[in-house]
C-alpha positions as a Python dict, from the first residue, in 0.01 Angstrom:
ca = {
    (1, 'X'): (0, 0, 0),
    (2, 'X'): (186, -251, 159),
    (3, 'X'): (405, -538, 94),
    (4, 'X'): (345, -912, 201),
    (5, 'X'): (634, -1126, 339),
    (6, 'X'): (780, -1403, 108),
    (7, 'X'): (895, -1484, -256),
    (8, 'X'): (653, -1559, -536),
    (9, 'X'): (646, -1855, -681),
    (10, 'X'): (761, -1705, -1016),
    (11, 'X'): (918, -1414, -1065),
    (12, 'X'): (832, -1288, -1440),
    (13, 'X'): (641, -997, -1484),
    (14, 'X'): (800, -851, -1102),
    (15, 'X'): (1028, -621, -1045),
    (16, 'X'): (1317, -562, -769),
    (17, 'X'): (1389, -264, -540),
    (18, 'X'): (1617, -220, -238),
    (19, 'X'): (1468, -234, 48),
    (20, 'X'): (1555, 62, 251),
    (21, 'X'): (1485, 115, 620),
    (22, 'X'): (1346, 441, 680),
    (23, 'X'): (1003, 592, 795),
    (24, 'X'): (752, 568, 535),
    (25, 'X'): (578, 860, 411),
    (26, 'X'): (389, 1038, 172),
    (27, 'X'): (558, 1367, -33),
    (28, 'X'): (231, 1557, -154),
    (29, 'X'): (311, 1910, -335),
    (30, 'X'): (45, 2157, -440),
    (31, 'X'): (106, 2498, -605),
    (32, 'X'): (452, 2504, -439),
    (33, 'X'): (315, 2374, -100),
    (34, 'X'): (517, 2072, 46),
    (35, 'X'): (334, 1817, 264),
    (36, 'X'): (503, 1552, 435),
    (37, 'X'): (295, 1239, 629),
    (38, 'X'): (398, 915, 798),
    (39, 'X'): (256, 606, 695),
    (40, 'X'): (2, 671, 983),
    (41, 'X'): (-88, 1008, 856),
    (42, 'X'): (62, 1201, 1125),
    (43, 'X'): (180, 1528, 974),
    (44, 'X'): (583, 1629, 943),
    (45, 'X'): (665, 1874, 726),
    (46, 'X'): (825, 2087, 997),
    (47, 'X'): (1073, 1790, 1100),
    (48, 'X'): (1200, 1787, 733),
    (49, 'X'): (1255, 2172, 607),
    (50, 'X'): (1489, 1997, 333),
    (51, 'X'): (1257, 1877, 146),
    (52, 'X'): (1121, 2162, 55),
    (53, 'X'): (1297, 2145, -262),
    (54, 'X'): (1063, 1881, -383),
    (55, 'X'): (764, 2129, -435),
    (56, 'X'): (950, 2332, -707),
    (57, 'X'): (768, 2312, -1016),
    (58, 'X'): (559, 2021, -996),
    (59, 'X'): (257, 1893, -810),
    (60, 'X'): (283, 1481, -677),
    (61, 'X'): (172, 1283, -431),
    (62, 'X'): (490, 1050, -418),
    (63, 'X'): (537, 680, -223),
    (64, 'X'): (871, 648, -55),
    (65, 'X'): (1131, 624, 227),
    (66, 'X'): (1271, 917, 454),
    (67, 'X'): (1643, 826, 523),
    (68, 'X'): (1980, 941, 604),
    (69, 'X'): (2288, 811, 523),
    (70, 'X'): (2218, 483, 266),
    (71, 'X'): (1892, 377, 434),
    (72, 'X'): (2075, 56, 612),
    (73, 'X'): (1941, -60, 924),
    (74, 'X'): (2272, 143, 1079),
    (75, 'X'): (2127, 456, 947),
    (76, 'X'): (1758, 427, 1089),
    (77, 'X'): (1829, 512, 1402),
    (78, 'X'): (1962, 818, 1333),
    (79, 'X'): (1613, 966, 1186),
    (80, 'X'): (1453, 938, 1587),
    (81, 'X'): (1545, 1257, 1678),
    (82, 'X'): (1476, 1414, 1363),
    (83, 'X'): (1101, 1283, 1311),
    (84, 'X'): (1002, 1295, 1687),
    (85, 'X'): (947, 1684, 1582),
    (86, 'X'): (1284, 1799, 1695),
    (87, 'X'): (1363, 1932, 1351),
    (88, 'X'): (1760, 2016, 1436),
    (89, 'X'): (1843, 1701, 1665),
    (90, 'X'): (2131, 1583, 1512),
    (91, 'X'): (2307, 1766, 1206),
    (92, 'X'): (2254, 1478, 916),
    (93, 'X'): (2006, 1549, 667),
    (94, 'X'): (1674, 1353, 615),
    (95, 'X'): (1661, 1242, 210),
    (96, 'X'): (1342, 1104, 83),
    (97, 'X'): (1357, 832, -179),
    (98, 'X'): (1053, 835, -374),
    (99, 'X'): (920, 430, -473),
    (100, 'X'): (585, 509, -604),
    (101, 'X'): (407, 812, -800),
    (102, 'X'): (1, 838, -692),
    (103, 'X'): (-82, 1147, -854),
    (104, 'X'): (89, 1376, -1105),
    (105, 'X'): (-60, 1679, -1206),
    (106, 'X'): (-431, 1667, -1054),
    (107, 'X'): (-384, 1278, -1256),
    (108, 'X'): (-485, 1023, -994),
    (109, 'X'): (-247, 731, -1104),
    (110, 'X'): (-361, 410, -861),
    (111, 'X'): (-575, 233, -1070),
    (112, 'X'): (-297, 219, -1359),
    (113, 'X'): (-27, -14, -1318),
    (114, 'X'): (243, 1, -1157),
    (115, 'X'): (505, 2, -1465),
    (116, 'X'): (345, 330, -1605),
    (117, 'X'): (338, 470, -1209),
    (118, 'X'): (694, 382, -1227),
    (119, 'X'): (801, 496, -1564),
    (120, 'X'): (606, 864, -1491),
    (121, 'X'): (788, 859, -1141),
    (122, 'X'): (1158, 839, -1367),
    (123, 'X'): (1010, 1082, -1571),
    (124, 'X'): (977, 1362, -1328),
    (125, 'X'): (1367, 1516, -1308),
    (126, 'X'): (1374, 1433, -943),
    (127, 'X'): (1771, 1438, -853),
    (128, 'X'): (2000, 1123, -801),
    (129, 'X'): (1957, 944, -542),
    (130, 'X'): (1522, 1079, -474),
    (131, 'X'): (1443, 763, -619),
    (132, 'X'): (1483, 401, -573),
    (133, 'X'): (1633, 188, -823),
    (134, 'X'): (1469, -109, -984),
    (135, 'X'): (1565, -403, -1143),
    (136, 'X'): (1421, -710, -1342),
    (137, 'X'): (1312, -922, -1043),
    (138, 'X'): (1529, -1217, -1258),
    (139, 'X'): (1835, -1061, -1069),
    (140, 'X'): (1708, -1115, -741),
    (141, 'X'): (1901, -1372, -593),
    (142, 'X'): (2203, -1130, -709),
    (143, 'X'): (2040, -791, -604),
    (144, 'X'): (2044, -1026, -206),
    (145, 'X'): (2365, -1104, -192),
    (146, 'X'): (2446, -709, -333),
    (147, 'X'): (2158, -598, -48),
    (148, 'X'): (2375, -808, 235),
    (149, 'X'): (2683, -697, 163),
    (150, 'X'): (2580, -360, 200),
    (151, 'X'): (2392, -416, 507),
    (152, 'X'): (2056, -366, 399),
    (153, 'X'): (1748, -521, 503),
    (154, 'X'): (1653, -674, 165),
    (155, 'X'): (1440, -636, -129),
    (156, 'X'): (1089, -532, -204),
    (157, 'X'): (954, -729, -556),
    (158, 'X'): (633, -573, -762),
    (159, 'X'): (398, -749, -959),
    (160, 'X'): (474, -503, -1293),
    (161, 'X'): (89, -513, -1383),
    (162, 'X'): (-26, -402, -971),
    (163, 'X'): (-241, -115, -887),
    (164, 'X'): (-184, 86, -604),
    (165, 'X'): (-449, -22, -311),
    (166, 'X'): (-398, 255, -17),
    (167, 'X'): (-355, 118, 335),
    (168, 'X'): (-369, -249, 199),
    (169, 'X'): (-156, -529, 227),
    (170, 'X'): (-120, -666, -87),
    (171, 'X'): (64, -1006, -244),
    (172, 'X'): (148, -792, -528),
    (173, 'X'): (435, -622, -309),
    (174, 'X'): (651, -870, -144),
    (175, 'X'): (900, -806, 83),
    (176, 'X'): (1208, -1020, 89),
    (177, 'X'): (1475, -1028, 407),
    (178, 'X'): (1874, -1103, 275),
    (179, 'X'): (1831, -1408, 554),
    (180, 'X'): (1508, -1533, 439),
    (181, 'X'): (1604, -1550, 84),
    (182, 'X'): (1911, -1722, 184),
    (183, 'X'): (1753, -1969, 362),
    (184, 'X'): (1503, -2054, 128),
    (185, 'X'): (1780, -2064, -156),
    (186, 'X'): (1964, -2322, 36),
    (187, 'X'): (1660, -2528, 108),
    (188, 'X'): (1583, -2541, -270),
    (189, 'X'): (1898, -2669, -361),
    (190, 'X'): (1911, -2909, -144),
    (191, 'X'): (1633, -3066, -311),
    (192, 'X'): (1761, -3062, -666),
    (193, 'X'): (2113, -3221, -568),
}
């Protein structure tokens, strides 16, 4: 699934994550059997033998971001070498950060919404830092200026009540640029001085 450019016109009922900037993929594990695929499908597991840890005891298909360091635009292009199938290019290790949970147990979850997908995702006793953290979407403006100052991209807001649509754009996700949201936060106060 992904996100649409641009603020909502409300934001009750969405939530807030960090945006981080990574390569999206998909974390599938099966009977101790770790899968790893880019957002285009392209298979690699090989590039990442740290993940392996993820298929211990539990069978997923998770959402989420493969990073290194804090997933700021200074840290993505340090995963190149890394995902281009050069599995020891460069000695920093590739973290994934899991945003979405798809399927849990032989349970296919996207057609149930996305707070239950979320609160099963916190429920699996993945480690600190495997996944994102989200926030009432009423802290936005906040969560931007925390997102700038730490040199990340932005944020990424979710309709609480969204299904997950595979390969679909959707205007329940919306992404949200630090610069963007500044911009549009000046504009509207300009118009209510």
């Amino acid at each position: 699934m992904l996100a649409t450019s641009g603020r909502p016109r409300r934001l009750e009922g969405w939530v807030a994550e960090p945006k981080l900037d990574g390569w999206r993929s998909i974390v599938s594990t099966e009977a101790g059997r770790l899968t790893v695929r880019t957002r285009n499908g392209r298979l690699i597991t090989d590039c990442v033998p740290e993940l392996e840890q993820l298929a211990e005891g539990r069978e997923v298909v998770l959402d989420g971001e493969l990073i290194v360091g804090a997933g700021r635009l200074a840290d993505f292009y340090r995963l190149s070498g890394r995902l281009a199938g050069k599995p020891h290019a460069g000695s920093e290790a590739v973290l994934f950060v899991a945003f979405d949970l798809l399927r849990h147990e032989g349970d296919l979850l996207i057609d149930r919404p996305y707070s239950e997908r979320r609160e099963r995702l916190n429920g699996l006793g993945l480690e600190e830092g495997q996944v994102i953290p989200s926030y009432d979407a009423a802290l936005a403006d906040d969560l931007l200026v925390a997102c700038e100052t730490q040199g990340m991209e932005g944020l990424v807001l979710k309709r609480s009540v969204s299904t997950y649509r595979p390969g679909r754009r959707s205007a329940d996700w919306r992404k949200v640029k630090c610069s963007a949201w500044a911009e549009h936060g000046r504009t509207r106060f300009a118009r209510h001085r």
